[in-house]
N, C-alpha and C positions, 0 to 999 in steps of 0.2 A: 504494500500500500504506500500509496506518494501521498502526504499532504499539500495540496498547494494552498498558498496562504497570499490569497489577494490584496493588492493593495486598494488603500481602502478610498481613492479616486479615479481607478483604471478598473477595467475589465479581464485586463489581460494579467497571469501572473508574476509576481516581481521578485518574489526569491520563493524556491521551492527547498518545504523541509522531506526530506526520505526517511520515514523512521526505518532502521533496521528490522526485515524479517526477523520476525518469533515474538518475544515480548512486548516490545515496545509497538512494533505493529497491532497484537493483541490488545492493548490498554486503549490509543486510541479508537480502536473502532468497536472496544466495548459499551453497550448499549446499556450494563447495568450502571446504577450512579452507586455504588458503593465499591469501591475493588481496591482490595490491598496488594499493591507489589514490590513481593519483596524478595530476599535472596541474598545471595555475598556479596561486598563488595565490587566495585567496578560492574554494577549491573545495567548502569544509566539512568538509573532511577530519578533522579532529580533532574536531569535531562529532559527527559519522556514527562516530568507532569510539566515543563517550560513550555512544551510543544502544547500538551494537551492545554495550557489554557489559552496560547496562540488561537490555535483552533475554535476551542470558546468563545473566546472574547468579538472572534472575526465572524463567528455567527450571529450571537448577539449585541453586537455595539455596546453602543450606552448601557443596557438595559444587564450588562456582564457588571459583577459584583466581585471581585474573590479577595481570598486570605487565603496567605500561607503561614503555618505554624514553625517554630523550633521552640528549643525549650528556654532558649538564651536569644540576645541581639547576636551576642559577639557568633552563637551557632549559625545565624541566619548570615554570614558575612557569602560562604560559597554558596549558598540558592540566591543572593542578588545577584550574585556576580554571573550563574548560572543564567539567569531568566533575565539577564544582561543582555548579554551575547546573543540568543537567540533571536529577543526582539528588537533588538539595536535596527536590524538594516531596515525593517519593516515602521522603523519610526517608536517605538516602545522608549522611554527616558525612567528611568529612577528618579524621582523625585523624594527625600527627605526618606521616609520608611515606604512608598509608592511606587507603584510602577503603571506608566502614565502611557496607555495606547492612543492614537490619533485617533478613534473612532467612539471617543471616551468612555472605555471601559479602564476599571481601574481596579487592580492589585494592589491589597496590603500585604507587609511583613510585619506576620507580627511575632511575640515570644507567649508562650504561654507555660510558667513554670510549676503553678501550684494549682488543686482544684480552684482555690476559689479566684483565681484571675479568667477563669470562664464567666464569670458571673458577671464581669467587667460588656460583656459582648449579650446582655440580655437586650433583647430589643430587635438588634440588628438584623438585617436582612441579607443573604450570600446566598449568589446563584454558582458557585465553586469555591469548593473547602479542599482545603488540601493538609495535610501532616507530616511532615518529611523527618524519616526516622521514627518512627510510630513508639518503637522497642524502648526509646528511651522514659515514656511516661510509666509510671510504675504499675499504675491502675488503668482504667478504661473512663474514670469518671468524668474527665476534665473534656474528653473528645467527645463521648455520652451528652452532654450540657451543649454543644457547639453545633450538634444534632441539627436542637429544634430553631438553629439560625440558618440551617438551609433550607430556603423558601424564597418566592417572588408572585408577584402579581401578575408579570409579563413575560416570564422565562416558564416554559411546559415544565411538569415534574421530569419526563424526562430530555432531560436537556439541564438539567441539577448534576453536579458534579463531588463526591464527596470521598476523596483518594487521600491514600494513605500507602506509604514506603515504611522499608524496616529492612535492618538484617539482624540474622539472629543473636542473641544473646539482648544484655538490658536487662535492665529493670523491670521492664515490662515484655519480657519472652514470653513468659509463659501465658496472658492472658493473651495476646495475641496471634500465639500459634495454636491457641483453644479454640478462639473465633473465628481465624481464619485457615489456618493449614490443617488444622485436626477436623472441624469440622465435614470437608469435605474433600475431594480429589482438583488437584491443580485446574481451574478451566470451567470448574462445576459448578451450576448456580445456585446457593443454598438459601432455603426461602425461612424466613424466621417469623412468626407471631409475633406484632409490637401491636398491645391493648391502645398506646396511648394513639398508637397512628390509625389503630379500627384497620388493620390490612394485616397482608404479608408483604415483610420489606426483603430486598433481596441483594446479597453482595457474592464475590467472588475474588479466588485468589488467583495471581498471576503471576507465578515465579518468574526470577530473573536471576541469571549468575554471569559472571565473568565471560563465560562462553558466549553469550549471547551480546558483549558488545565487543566485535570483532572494531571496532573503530578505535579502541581505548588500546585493545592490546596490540592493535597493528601498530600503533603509535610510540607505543610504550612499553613494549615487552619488556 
């Protein structure tokens, strides 16, 4: 799968992103909004959600909302620099904690270290949530809470975006390979009972390992 990623006063396309066959191809053109991708090291993981909210954002313009989490600023320094580069040539600027698309959709960085700095984002509305290093929270509660801030008025439910990366080990291994890798087989859609949403909600796991980003280790063996 090719992404092209229009510029947002032409017709025609101005830089095309290629995600790499296997994973990263997988993430974007998954249609559940919940998917955890995670794996070892060097799996492009914070790469692959740059693209994916490229993609977002170029769908919905204005009406694109998102946040990315770490647990620290000073952690969040390689995901701006990350979601830097990618949308630089397309026109994307950092601004202050911001990442400022021409089509004015707009990305927060933000930190989120304790449960109760989720409490901080009650209100809010995000049409993409994102987690980078999932492993590192120790519990599930703080992501649980940030939930019910994915929602919009003019963004479909699906076309909501709510990803989450990880490698193993952390503080939070094990609640997160309960949820996502024990629950079910790599690729599998596992449908959960939430009373408060009145449905069945649905996520999936999408491994990623070294192997799978030939671009990192051609570069850098």
């Amino acid at each position: 799968m090719t992404a092209q990623i229009l510029p947002f006063d032409s017709e025609e396309p101005s830089v095309t992103f290629a995600a790499q066959a296997g994973p990263q191809t997988a993430l974007l053109s998954c249609p559940i909004q919940e998917i955890f991708f995670g794996g070892a090291r060097g799996g492009g993981k914070t790469f692959v959600l740059a693209l994916d909210w490229v993609m977002h954002s170029a769908k919905y313009g204005s009406n694109s909302a998102g946040v990315v989490f770490r647990q620290s600023y000073k952690e969040l320094e390689e995901v701006v620099k990350c979601f830097k580069s990618v949308t630089w040539d397309i026109g994307g600027r950092v601004v202050g904690q911001e990442l400022r698309m021409p089509n004015g959709a707009i990305l927060k960085f933000r930190h989120l270290k304790r449960e109760d700095d989720a409490d901080d984002y009650q209100g809010h509305q995000y049409t993409w949530v994102a987690f980078d290093e999932v492993t590192n929270w120790a519990t599930p509660s703080a992501i649980n809470k940030l939930r019910a801030c994915l929602r919009s008025a003019v963004v479909p439910p699906e076309g909501l975006r709510f990803l989450l990366t990880g490698n193993p080990g952390g503080k939070g291994h094990n609640w997160v390979k309960a949820r996502y890798v024990d629950a079910g087989r790599p690729y599998e859609i596992i449908k959960e009972y939430d009373s408060d949403f009145d449905g069945y909600k649905k996520r999936v796991f999408i491994p990623s390992l070294l192997a799978d980003n030939p671009a990192l280790a051609n570069n850098d063996p």
